[in-house]
N, C-alpha and C positions, 0 to 999 in steps of 0.2 A: 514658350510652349503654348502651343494654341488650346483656350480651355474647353473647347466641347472636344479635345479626348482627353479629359479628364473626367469631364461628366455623360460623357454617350455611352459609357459603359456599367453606366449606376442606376438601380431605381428610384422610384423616387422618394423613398424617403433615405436610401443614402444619400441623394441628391440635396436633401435640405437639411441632412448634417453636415455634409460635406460644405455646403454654401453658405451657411450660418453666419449671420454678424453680431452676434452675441460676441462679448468677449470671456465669457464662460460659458461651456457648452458639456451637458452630460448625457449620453449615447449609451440607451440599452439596447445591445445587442444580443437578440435571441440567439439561442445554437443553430451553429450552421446559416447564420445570417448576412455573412461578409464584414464582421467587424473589421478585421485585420487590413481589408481591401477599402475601410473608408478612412481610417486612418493615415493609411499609405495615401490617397487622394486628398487628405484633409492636408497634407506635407504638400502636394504637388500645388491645390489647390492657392495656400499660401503664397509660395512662391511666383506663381503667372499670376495671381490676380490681386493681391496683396501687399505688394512691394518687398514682401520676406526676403531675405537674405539667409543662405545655407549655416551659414553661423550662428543666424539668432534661434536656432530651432534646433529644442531638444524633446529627444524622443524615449520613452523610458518603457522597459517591459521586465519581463521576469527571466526568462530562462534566455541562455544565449543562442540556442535556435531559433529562437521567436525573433530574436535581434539579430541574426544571421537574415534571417528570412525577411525583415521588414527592410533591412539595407537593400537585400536583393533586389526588392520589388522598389523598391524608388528609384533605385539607379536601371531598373529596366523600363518605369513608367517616365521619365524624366531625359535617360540618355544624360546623365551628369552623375558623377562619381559621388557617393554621400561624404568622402571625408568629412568633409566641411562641418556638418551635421554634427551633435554627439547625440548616437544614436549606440545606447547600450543597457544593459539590464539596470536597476539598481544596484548590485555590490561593482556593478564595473564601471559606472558610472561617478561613483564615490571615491569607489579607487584612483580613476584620474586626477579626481578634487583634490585628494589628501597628498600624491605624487607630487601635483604643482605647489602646494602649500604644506610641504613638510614640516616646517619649522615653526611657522603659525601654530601648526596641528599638532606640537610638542614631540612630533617623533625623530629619529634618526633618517640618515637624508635615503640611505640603501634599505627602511624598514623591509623586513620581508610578511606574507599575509600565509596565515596557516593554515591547513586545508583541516578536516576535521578529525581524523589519524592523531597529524600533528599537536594539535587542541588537545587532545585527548593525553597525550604523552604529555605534555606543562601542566596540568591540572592534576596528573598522579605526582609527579614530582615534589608539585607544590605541596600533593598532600604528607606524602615521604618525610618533605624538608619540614611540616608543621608538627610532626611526630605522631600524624593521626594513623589509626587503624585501617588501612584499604575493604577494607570486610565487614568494617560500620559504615566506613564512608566513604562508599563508591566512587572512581572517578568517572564513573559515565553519567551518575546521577547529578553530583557536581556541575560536569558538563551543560547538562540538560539545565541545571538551573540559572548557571552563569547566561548563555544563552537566551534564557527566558527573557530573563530582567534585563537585558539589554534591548530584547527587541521592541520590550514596554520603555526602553527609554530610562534606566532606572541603573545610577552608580552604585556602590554599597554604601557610601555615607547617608545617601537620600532613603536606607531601607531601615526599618525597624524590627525586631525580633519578635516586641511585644514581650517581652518575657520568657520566649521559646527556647529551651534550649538550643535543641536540632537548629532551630533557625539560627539561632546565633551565632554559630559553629560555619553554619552554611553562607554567612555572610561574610564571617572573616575568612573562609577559603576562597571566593570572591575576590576580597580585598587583597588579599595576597598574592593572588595571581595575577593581579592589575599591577604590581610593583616585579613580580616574575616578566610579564611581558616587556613591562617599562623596558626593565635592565636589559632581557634579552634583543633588544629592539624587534620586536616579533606582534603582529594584531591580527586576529581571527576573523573570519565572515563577518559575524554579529556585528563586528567594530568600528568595519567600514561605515556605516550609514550610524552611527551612533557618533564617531566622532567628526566623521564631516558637520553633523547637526551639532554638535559641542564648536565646533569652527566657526559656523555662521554665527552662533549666539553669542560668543566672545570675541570673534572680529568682523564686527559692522561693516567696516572698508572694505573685507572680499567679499563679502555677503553681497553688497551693493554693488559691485564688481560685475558679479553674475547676472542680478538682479536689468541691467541696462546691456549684457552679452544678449542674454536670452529673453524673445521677447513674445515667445513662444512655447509650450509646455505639452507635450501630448503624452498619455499613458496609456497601456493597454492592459484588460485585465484588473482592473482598477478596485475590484470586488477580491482579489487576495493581498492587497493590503494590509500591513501591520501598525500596530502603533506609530514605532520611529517612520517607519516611510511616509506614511500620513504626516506625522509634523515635520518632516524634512520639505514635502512638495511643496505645505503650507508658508512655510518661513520660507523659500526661495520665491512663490510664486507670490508673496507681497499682497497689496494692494492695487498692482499696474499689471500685472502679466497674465496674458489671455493661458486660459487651461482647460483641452481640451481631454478627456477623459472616456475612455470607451468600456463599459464590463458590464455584467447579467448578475442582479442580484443572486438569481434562479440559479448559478451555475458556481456559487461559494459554498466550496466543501473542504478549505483548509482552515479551518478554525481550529482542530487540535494542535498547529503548529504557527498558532500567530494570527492568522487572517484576520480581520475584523469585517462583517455582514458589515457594520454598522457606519463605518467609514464612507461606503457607497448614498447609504440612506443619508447620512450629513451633508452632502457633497453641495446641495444646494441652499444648505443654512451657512456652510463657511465661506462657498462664494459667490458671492453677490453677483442680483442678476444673470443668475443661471438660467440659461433655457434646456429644457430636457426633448430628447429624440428617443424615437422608439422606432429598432429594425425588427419587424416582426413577420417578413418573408424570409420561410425555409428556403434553399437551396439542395437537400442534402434528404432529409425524408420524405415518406410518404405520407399523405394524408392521415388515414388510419394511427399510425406511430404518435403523430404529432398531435390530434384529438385527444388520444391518452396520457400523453405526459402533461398538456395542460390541466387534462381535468387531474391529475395525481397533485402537480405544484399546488393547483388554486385552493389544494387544503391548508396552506401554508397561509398563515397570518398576516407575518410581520414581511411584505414583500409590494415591491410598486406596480407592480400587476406590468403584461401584457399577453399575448395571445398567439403565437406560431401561426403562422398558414403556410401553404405552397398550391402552386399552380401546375403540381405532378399527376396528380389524381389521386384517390384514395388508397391503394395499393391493397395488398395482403393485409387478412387481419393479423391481429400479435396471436401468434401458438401460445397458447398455457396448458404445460404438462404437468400429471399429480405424479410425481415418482412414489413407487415405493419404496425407494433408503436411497443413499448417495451413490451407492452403485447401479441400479436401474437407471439413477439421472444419470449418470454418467455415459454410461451404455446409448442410454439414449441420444445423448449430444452426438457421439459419435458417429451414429448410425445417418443422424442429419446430415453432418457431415461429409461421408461417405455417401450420401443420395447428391448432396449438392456438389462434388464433382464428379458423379458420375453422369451429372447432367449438362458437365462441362463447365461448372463454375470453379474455380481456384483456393485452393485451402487458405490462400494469405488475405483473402475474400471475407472469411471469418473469426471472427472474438471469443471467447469463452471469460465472461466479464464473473467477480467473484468480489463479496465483500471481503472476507481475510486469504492471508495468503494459503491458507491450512487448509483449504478448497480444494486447490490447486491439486493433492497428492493423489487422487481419485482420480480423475480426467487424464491425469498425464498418463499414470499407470493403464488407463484402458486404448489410451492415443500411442502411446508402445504396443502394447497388445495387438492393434489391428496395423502396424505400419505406416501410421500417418505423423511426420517431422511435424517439431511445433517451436514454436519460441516464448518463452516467458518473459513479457514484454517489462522490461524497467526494472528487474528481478532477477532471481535464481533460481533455479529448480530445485523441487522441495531438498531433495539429500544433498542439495550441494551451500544449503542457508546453514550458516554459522554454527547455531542454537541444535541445529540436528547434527553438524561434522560434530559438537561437542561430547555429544551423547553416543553419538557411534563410537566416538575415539573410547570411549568408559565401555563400552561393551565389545571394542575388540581387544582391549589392554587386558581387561576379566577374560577372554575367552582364549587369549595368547598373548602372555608376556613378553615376548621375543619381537614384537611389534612394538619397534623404538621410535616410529611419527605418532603412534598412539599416545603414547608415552610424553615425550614431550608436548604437546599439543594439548594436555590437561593438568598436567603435572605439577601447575600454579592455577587451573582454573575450577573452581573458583578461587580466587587467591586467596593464597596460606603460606605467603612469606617465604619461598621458593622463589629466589631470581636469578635472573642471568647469570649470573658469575654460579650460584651454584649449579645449576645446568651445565654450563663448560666444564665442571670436574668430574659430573659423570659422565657427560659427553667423553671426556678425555680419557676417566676412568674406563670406560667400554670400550671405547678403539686403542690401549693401550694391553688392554686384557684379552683382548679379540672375545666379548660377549656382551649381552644385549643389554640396554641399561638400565633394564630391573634391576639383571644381576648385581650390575654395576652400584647401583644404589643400594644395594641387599651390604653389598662389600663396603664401603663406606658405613652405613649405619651401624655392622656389626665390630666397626674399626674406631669409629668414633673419630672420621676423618676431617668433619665437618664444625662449621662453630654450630656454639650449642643452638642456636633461633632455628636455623635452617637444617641441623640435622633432627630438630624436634617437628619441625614440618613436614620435613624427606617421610621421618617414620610414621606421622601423623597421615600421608599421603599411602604409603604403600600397606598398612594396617587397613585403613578403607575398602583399599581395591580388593585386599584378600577376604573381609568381612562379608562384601558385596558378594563375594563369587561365593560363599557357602550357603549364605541367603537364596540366590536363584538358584541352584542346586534342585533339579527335578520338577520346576516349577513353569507355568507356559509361558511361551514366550512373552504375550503383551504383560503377564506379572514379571516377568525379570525388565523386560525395558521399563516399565512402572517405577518397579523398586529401585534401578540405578539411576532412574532421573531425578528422584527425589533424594535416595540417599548421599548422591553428588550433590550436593547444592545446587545444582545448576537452576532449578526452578525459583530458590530465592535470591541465588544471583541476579535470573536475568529478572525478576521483581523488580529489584532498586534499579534498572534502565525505567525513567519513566515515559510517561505517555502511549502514543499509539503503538511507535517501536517496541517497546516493553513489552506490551499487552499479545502483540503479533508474536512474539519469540515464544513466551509461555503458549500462547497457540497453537505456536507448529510443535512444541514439545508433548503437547498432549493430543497431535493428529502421529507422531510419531510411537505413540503406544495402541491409535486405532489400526498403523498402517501392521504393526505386532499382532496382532486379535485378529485382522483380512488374513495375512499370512499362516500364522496359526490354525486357521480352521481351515485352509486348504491344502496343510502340508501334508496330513494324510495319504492326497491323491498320488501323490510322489515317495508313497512310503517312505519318509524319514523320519529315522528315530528322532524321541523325544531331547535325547540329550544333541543331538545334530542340529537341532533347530533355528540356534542363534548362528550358527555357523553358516548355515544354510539362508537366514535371512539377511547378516551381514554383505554374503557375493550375491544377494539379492541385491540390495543398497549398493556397492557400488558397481554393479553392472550396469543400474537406472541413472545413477551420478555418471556414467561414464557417453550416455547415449549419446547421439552426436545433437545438440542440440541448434536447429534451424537458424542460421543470422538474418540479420534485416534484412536482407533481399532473396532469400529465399521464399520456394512456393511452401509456407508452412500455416499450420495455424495458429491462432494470436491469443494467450493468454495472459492474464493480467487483472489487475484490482481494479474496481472502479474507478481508485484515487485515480491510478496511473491511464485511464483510459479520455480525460478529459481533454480535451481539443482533435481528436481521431476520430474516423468515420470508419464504418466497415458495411457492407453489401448484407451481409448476416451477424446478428447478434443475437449469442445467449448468454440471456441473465438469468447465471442461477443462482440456488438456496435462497430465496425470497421465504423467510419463513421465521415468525417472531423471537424473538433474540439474536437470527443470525443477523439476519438485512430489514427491520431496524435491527440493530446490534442492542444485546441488551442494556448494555450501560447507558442508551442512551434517553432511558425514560428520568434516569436519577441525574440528568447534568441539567440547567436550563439552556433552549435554545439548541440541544443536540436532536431530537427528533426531526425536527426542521431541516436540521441540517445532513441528517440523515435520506430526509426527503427530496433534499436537492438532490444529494447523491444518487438515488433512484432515479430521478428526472433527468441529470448527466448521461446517467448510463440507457435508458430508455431510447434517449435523441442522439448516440454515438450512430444507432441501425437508419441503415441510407433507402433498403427495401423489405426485408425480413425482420422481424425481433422475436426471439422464443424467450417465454418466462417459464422456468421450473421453479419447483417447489419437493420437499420429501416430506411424505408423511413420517419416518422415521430417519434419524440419520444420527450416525454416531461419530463425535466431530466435540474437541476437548477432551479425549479419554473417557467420555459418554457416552450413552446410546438414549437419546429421547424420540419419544414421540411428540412432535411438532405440529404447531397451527401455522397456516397459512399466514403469510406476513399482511399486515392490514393496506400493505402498497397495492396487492393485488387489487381486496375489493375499491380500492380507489377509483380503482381505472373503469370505465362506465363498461356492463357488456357489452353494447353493441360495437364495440374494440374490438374485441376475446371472439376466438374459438377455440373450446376446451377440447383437445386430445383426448380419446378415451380409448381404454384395452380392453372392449368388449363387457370385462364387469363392473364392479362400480370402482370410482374414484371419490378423493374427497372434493368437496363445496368448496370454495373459498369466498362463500357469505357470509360478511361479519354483523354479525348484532353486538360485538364484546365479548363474545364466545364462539368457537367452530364446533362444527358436529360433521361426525363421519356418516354417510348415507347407509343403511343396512345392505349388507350383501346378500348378492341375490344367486343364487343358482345357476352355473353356465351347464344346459343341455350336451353341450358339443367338445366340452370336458375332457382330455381324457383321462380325469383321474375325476372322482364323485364323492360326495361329503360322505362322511365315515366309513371309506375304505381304507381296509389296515397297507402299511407301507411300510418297507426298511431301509435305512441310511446307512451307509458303510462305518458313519462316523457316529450317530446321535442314537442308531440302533431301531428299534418298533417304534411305531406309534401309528395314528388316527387323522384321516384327513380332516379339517375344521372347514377350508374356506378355499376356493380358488379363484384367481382373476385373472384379466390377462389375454391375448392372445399370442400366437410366436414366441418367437425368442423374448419377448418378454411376459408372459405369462409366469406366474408366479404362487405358489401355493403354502397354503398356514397347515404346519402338522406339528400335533402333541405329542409330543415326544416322548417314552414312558419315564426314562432318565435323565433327559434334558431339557426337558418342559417346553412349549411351545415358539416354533421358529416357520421364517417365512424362508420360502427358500425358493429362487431363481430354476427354475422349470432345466434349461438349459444347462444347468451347472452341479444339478442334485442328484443326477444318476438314481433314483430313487426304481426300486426292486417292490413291485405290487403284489399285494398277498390275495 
């Protein structure tokens, strides 16, 4: 292959990673830089100018679209088929390893690899066969810790309890499940790369094997690294093997699940004679966009600096809107929206970027509301996530017994010693009886059909349901979903899931008693009785479960977490709830090292927008079965003004000038009004009261009244029907 078309399409500083005779080379690649395109060139480059051979070159990434996608592009830039190459993520990579060296690697020669379902079912087992309690000790918690300690590289012999009970418990379940897989011949995710690394370390002669195969190393994303991957590269790539490495400190934000920052920053203490490259032309935003997320990162400490440019021109400034609550912001996205294709731009054009998924239930609802298809990108739509079908299934069982998916579908969750085989007796009992499997269970319990464990659980189970339903008896909606989410265990259930997962499930559980309180105050309008209400909100739920929601190649718009928005560009982006505890998240002042990394995350999402970016903010938002009043997240003031142009509705909004504290600007008086501070008013629902304050213009104009009964509320100009005295 002739090499100036390998380098006539590079600039020049791809051009001098790409040509590099270093034999260790580390490549920061900004967002939207062409990382992925010099790696692919650094493979080509090899080959015509280096004497490489397809065999001695292996190529490693993380997800199998990224390895889909870097095959493609070599066998497109090359006109030579990659076979040859192994070119595949880490677990698939390993997985070859341990396929050719079975028996080395002490497994069976047909082992099979368990997907995380699977995992999860050998780890309750385990706990079953050890005679522990499923309800002290979770097998997802279990999961999550076995997992852990492998990706640190770490057996259960090598771990110590300290004295811990709990821990010590958690180690021999651990241990046990390592002699469960033995026997089953069966090894999880985790284990690929844990015992290919146990391989190398006990058999020198294939280590060294590899070591004289491959003479060539290249990674991508080098900065979501974990422990074992890091000592896996390390012990492969010796003291002889060229390692070329491409990733953006700036862009690590999987450290809840492994990542190590820290791997990146080593890269040139572990190998010698590292030369460092730095891609620091955008491709992808505009001027303006990319100003701001530098100066946002360059609060970050612990980071090897570089600096974005592009040769686009400065673009649009970033919009920063002050909502007032998660429904104005909401409204307002849409309304964007809705201007941007009416201007002829394409809804799959735009993002709706969010720190927790509990965001999500506001936006979608107003994205129904007005007709416009969306996709929840890498996700599920709020009512169709686990943690809410559980809680729905508890409050249609409470509102109708004769609902036998309800039924089943909770009936062990959270568990309480109710399994399978006793489910097939009321199963059987019900379709033998022709009646629903309450009944079915009511006849059993009263018959004493059951052994004593499981018919003392059955009764334990069906007492609950009926306690429950006396309890919300006359009570509002968001208090009856309150009351059966908690008196279901479900919320210390999903507790012991640890980490992000965990925290995210308890999140939607308590966006799913705000989505009860929106509901509840405008059920009125539809005169339905009190007692109607869960009924009425339930074929609410699954009418929005059932919408058709947009696939990947539809014109819809793109919602999704910041996590999930990393390596994607969109034309328009809104980054909302930027507002302290949501976005930084609050946990993240008490961990070390998560602020930062919080900060990336902003900076991610920031540099996704290719010509637009809107940032919201809510002075009030009620989000965890809360209603606060909120500061402005400190990312905002990071960003220099002459970025920003602040959005205003005529009256005043809040600052988001941080000294350590925010302040709300005094309201001021709108002449052109059409309602005037202490004019009396009536609400169909809240009754008299006295105008305080109004802001706002249009459909979003919005006004504060004291209510004589219900004490002070803001209330949407558009949605208040309000009757003037």
């Amino acid at each position: 292959m002739d090499v100036s078309q390998i380098l006539d399409p590079l600039n020049d500083a791809q051009r001098q990673a790409v040509c590099a005779e270093a034999n260790n080379v580390l490549v920061l690649a900004g967002a939207g830089s062409g990382k992925t395109r010099v790696l692919v060139h650094r493979i080509a480059w090899m080959l015509a100018a280096e004497s490489a051979t397809p065999y001695g070159i292996l190529a490693v990434t993380f997800t199998n679209k990224a390895a889909g996608e870097m095959r493609g592009r070599i066998e497109q830039l090359l006109g030579i088929p990659s076979s040859g190459m192994w070119v595949g993520t880490f677990h698939g990579i390993a997985h070859r390893l341990l396929r050719s060296h079975w028996k080395e690697a002490g497994l069976s020669q047909h082992f099979q690899v368990m997907d995380s379902e699977d995992q999860l079912r050998a780890v309750r087992r385990v706990i079953r066969e050890m005679g522990l309690d499923e309800g002290q000790w979770p097998p997802k918690e279990s999961q999550w810790y076995i997992n852990a300690r492998k990706d640190e590289g770490k057996r259960p012999e090598s771990l110590d309890h300290h004295g811990d009970p709990h821990l010590r418990h958690m180690i021999e379940i651990y241990a046990e499940y390592e002699r469960y897989c033995q026997r089953a011949g069966v090894i999880d995710f985790a284990e690929l790369l844990l015992r290919s690394h146990s391989l190398w370390l006990e058999q020198p002669e294939i280590l060294q094997h590899y070591q004289n195969r491959f003479r060539y190393i290249l990674v991508d994303e080098f900065q979501d690294t974990n422990t074992i991957q890091y000592a896996w590269l390390r012990m492969l790539a010796g003291k002889s093997l060229s390692m070329f490495a491409v990733g953006d400190d700036d862009q690590s934000i999987y450290g809840w699940r492994g990542a190590k920052v820290e791997n990146i920053h080593q890269f040139s203490k572990d190998f010698k004679n590292t030369e460092t490259y730095r891609l620091e032309q955008n491709y992808r935003s505009t001027g303006n966009i990319l100003n701001a997320a530098n100066a946002l990162i360059d609060h970050n400490a612990e980071r090897m600096g570089k600096e974005l440019w592009t040769d686009d021109g400065e673009g649009e400034l970033i919009q920063l809107y002050a909502a007032f609550n998660e429904q104005d912001e909401a409204q307002f996205i849409v309304d964007k929206i809705r201007d941007w294709v009416d201007k002829g731009g394409l809804r799959s054009e735009c993002a709706v970027l969010y720190r927790s998924n509990a965001q999500s239930r506001v936006i979608e609802e107003r994205l129904i509301q007005h007709g416009l298809p969306y996709r929840v990108y890498g996700g599920l739509r709020f009512f169709e996530r686990q943690e809410i079908k559980d809680a729905l299934a508890y409050l249609r069982l409470i509102n109708n017994r004769d609902d036998d998916a309800s039924f089943e579908r909770i009936v062990n969750v959270p568990t309480r010693g109710i399994g399978g085989r006793t489910v097939e007796v009321i199963r059987e009992t019900a379709r033998n009886s022709g009646v629903p499997m309450w009944q079915a269970a009511y006849h059993l319990i009263e018959h004493k059909q059951l052994a004593a464990r499981a018919l003392n659980a059955l009764q334990f189970f069906v007492q609950r349901i009926e306690d429950m339903k006396k309890a919300i008896d006359g009570i509002q909606l968001h208090e009856q979903i309150e009351h059966v989410i908690h008196e279901s265990g479900l919320i210390d259930h999903y507790k012991k899931e640890k980490g992000e997962k965990g925290r995210t499930r308890i999140e939607n559980l308590d966006e799913l008693i705000n989505a009860g309180r929106n509901y509840d105050e405008d059920a009125f309008e539809e005169e339905i009785e009190q007692s109607d209400v869960l009924t009425a909100f339930l074929s609410h739920a699954s009418l929005e479960a059932g919408e058709r929601q947009g696939d990947e190649w539809d014109d819809c718009v793109q919602l999704m977490t910041l996590h999930s928005a990393k390596g994607l560009e969109f034309k328009q982006v809104f980054l909302c709830g930027l507002e302290e505890g949501l976005f930084p998240h609050r946990l993240s002042v008490e961990e070390p090292g998560r602020l930062e990394e919080e900060r990336r995350l902003c900076y991610v999402g920031m540099t996704r927008a290719m010509e637009r970016l809107v940032v919201s903010y809510a002075e009030k938002r009620r989000l965890y079965g809360e209603e606060k009043f909120a500061r402005p997240s400190r990312f905002i003031s990071e960003i220099p003004s002459q970025y920003v142009e602040e959005i205003r509705l005529g009256g005043s909004v809040a600052t988001p000038k941080y000294d350590g504290s925010y302040a709300r600007v005094a309201e001021v008086e709108d002449k052109d009004a059409p309602v005037k501070l202490g004019q009396r008013v009536f609400h169909q629902k809240f009754g008299e009261g006295i105008v305080l304050n109004y802001e706002g213009q249009g459909r979003h104009a919005r006004v504060q009244v004291n209510f004589e009964m219900a004490g002070s509320k803001w209330l949407v100009m558009e949605y208040a029907n309000l009757q003037f005295q």
